[in-house]
N, C-alpha and C positions, 0 to 999 in steps of 0.2 A: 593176564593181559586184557582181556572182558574189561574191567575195571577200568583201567587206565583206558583202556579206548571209549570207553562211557562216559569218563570223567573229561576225556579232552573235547568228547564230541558240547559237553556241557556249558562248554566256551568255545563252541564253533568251530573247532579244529576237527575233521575229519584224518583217522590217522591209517593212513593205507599199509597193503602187507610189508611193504619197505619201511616204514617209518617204523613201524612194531617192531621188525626187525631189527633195525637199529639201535630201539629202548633195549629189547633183551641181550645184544651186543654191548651197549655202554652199560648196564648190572654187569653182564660177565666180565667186563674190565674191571671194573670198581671194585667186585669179590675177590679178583685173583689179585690186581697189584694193592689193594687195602688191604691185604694180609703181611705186605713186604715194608708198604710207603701210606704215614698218617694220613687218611683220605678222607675218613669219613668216620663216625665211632657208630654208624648206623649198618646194621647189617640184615641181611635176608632178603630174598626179591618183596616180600609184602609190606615189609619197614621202608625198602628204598623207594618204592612204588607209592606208599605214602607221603614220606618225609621228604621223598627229591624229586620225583617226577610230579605226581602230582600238586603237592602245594608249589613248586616253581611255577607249574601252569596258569594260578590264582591270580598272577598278576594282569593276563588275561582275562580279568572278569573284570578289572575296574574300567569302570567307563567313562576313561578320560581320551581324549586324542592326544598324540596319536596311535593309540591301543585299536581302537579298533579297526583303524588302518591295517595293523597289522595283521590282523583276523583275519580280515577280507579281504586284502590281497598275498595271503601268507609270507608277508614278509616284505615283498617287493618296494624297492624303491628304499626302505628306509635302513639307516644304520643304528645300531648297539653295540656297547660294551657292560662287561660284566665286570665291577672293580673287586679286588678282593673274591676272585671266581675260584679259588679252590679247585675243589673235584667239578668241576663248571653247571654247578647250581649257581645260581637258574640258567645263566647264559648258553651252557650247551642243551639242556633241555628244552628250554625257547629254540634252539635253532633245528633240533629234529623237529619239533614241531609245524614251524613254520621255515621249511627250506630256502624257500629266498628271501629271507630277514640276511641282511651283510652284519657279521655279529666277531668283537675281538673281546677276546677272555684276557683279564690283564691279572697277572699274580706276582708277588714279588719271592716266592717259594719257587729253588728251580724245579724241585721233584716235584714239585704239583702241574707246574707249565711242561714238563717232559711228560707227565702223565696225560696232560691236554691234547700232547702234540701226537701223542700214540692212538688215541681215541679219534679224533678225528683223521687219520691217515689212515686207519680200520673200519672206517663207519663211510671212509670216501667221501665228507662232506668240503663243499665247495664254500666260496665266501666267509671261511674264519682264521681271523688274524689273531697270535697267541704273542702273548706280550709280558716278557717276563723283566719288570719292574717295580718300583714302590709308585704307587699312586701320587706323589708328592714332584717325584720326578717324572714319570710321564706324563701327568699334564701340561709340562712344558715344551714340550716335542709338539710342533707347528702341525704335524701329521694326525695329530690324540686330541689337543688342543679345541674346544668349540665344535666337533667333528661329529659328533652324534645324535642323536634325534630323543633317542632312549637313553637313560642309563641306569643298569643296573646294580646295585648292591646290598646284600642277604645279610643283614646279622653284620655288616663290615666294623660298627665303632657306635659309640656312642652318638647321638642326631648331631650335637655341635659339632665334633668331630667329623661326620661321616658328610655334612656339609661340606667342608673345604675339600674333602678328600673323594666325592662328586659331581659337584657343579660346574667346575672348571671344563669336565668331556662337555659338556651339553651346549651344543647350539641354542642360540637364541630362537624361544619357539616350543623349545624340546623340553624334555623332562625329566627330572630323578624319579625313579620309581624302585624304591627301598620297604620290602616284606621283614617286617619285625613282628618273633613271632610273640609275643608280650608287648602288655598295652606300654606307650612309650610315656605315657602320664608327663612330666615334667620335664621330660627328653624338649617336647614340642615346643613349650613356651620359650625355655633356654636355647633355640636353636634358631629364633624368629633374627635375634638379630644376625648368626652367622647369614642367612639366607641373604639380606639384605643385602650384607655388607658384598658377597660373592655376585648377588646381579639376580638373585630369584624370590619367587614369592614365598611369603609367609608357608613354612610346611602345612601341609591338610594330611588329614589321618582319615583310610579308607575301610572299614571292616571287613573282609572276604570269608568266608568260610566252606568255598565250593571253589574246585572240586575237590575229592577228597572225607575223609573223616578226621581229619587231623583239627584239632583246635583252631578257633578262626585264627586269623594275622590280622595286624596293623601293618596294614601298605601305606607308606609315608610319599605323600605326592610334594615333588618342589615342580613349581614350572618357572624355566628361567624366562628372564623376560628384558634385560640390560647384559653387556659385554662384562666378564668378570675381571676384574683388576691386574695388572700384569704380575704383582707379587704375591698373589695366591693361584696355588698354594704355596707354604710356608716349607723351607727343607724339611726333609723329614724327622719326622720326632715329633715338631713342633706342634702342629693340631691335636696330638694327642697330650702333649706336654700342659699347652697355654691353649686350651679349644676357643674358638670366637667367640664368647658369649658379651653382656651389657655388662657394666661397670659394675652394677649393683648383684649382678648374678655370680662377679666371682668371691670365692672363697678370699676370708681374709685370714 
């Protein structure tokens, strides 16, 4: 515990005997129902502590707004979602961290969103909405919709892809903020035009390697900046099927 409470102190997060608490609470869930339900293929407190608490926290080093809003007022005021949240890396560990961040885990796995909804109901955390659908269709719910300040997603898709399957939550203003833990090299260029097309800026690629000892990440920054289109995203399948890229960047 030492560790992870050094490594969160390392991004400003001070993490008191309750919030400890809680991390060694959500491992003890992770270990017991990842033996029943695919959660995680990572195991041990010093693995998870590496691989999920800690490198989720890194996204709190990048120093964009509004990130360090969230540092310094832990949370307050602003909203998150986690798309593709899984075992809710990052989204549930961002919200122990920072307890009044308003943060919804969206998964379209029920046993992962039933596993969401057991953890938070055990850990008695306030302000998280769990949302069990494909990201293609809940962006079109009025309520998901432009709704967030943040948005989360870990490893979700390939950049073109994980564009259209992003940007849509994000308020204008707000931002994707996407940890990929491999350099995304040509991910980037090919995904310039989905950004466009969906209403945000050219990707930026941010290198973190604290906290933690785990290999640095590529934090992919979008900031949206225009209203995204009413027919993205695409039903599902599609982004994954036909991803947004330029004319010349698809396969022939």
């Amino acid at each position: 515990m030492n560790s992870l409470v050094a490594g969160a102190r390392g991004v400003g997060i001070d993490l008191d005997s309750a919030q400890q608490a809680a991390f060694q609470s959500y491992f003890r869930l992770l270990d017991e129902r990842g033996r029943i339900v695919n959660l995680t293929a990572i195991r041990g407190w010093e693995a998870v502590r590496e691989e999920l608490f800690l490198r989720s926290l890194r996204v709190l080093a990048v120093d964009e707004s509004p990130i360090p809003q969230m540092v310094r007022d832990r949370g307050l005021g602003l909203a998150a979602i986690d798309v593709g949240s899984g075992a809710g890396v990052p989204g549930l560990v961002l919200k122990i961290a920072l307890p009044l961040l308003s943060m919804t885990l969206l998964d379209a796995t029920r046993k992962k969103t039933d596993f969401l909804a057991d953890v938070v109901r055990e850990l008695g955390l306030d302000g998280v909405r769990i949302v069990n659908s494909r990201a293609e269709e809940a962006a079109h719910d009025q309520t998901l919709r432009e709704a967030f300040d943040v948005v989360l997603a870990r490893s979700l898709a390939r950049l073109p892809e994980l564009v259209e399957l992003t940007v849509p939550f994000c308020r204008i203003g707000g931002m994707v903020v996407a940890p990929k833990g491999a350099d995304p090299g040509e991910e980037v260029a090919a995904a310039s035009y989905a950004a466009r097309e969906l209403g945000a800026m050219p990707p930026r690629v941010v290198r973190v390697d604290l906290p933690g000892a785990a290999p640095a990440d590529s934090v992919i920054i979008l900031r949206k900046t225009t209203t995204t289109p009413r027919r993205y995203p695409r039903r599902p399948g599609l982004p994954h099927q036909r991803p947004l890229v330029a004319r010349t960047q698809r396969p022939r």
